[in-house]
C-alpha positions as CSV (number, residue, x, y, z in Angstrom):
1,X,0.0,0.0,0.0
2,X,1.0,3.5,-0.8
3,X,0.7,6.8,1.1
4,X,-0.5,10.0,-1.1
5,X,0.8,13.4,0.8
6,X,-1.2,16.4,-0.8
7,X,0.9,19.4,0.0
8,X,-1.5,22.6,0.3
9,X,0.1,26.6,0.8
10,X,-1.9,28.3,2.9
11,X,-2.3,30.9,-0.1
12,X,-5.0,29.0,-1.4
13,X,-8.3,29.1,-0.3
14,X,-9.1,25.9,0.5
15,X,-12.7,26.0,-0.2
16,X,-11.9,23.3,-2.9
17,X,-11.6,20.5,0.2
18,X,-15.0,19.7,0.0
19,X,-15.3,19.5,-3.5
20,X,-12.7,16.7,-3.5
21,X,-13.1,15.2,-0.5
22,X,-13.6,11.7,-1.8
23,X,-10.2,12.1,-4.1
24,X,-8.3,13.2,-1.1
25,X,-10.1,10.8,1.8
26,X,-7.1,8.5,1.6
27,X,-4.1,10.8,1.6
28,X,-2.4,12.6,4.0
29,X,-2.7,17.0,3.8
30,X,-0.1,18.4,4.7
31,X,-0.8,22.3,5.1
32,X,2.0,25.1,4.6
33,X,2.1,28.3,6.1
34,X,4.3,30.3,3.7
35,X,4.4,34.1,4.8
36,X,6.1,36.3,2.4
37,X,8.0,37.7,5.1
38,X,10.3,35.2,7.6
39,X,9.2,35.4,11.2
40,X,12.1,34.3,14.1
């Protein structure tokens, strides 16, 4: 069996979750914060 990791920035809205929610039931989401600017 094999792992799917789905790799989201938080730049995108992520409205489109629910649209896909079956595709993405099995894989693993992984959820970036990615600020333009570098804090600490």
């Amino acid at each position: 069996m094999s792992t799917t990791a789905v790799v989201i920035p938080t730049i995108r809205s992520l409205e489109f979750l629910k649209a896909w929610k079956d595709e993405f039931r099995d894989c693993v989401g992984i959820i970036l914060d990615d600020h333009p600017t570098r804090h600490g």
